[in-house]
Kinemage of the C-alpha trace (Angstrom):
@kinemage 1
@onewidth
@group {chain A} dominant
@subgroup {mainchain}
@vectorlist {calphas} color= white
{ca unk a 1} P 141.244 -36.042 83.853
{ca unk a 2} L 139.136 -38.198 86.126
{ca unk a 3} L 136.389 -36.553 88.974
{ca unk a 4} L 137.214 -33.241 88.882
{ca unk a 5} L 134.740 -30.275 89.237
{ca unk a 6} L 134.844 -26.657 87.698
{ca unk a 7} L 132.127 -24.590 88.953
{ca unk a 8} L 131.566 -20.805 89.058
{ca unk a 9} L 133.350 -19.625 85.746
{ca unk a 10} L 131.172 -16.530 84.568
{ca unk a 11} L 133.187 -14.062 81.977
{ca unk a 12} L 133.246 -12.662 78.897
{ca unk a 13} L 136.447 -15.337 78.681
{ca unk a 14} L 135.546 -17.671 80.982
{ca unk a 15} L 135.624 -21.350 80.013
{ca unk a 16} L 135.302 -24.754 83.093
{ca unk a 17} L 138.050 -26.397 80.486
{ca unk a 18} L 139.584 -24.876 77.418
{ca unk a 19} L 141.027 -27.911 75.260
{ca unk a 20} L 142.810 -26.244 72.866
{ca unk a 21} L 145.485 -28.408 70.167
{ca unk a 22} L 145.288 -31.124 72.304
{ca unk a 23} L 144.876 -34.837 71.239
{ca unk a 24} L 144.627 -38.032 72.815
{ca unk a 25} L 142.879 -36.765 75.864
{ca unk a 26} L 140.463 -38.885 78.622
{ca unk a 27} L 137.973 -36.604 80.424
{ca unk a 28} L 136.064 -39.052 82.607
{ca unk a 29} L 133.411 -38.616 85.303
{ca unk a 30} L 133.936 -34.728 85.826
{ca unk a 31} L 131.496 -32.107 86.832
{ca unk a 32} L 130.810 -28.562 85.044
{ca unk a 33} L 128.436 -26.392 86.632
{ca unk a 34} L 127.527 -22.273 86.368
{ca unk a 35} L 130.106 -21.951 83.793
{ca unk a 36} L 129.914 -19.349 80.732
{ca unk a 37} L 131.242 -21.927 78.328
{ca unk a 38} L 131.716 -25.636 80.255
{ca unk a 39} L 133.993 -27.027 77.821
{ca unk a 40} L 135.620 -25.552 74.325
{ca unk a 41} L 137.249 -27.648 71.976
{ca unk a 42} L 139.966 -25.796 69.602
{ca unk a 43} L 141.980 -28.192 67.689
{ca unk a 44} L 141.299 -31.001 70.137
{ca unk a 45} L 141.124 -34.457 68.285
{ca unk a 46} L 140.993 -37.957 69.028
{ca unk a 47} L 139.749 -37.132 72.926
{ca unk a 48} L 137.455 -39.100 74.875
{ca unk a 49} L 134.352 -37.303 76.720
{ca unk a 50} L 132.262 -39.386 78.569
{ca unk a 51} L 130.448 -39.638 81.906
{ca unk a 52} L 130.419 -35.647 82.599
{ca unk a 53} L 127.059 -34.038 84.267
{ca unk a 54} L 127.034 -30.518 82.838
{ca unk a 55} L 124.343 -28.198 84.768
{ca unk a 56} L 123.282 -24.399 84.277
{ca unk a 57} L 126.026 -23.402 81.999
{ca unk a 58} L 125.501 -20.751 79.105
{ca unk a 59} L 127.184 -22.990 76.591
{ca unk a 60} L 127.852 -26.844 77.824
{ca unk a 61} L 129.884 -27.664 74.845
{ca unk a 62} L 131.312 -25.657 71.926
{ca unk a 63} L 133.044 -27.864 70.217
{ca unk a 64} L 134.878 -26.245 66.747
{ca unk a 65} L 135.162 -27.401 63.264
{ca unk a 66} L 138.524 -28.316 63.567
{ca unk a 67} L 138.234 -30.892 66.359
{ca unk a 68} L 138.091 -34.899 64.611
{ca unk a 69} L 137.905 -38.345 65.922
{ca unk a 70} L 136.380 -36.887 69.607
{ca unk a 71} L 133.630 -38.755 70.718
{ca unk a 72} L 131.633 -37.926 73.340
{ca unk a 73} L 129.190 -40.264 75.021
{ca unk a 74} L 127.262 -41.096 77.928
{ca unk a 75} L 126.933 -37.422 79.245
{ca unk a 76} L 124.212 -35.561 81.321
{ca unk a 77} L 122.953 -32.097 80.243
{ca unk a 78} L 120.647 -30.332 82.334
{ca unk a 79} L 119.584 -26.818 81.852
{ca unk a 80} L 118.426 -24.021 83.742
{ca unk a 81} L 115.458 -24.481 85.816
């Protein structure tokens, strides 16, 4: 997933992207802003995360237990001004 933008996702279930039992993944250069949860990672291992600007979300990342081998580099996190 390269340059992609998920904006607006407010909910009680509301997630930007869910990765859930996924592996072998390339996010790359995306955008998450105003989301509940930006990303979630269930079960997601051996993805690559890198380049993403995450703005204003409740959670940028919740990444679970269960995820291995992810790494996740080179990212911007801004908060709430």
């Amino acid at each position: 997933m390269i340059g992609n933008h998920f904006e607006d996702n407010w909910g009680p279930n509301s997630y930007g992207l869910l990765l859930k039992d996924i592996g072998s993944s390339y996010i790359y250069k995306n955008s998450f802003n105003k989301n509940t949860t930006a990303i979630y990672m269930e079960g997601a291992g051996a993805g690559e995360n890198r380049r993403k600007h995450l703005s204003s979300n409740g959670w940028a990342m919740k990444i679970l237990g269960n995820c291995t081998e992810d790494t996740v580099v080179h990212n911007n996190f801004n908060g709430t001004a």
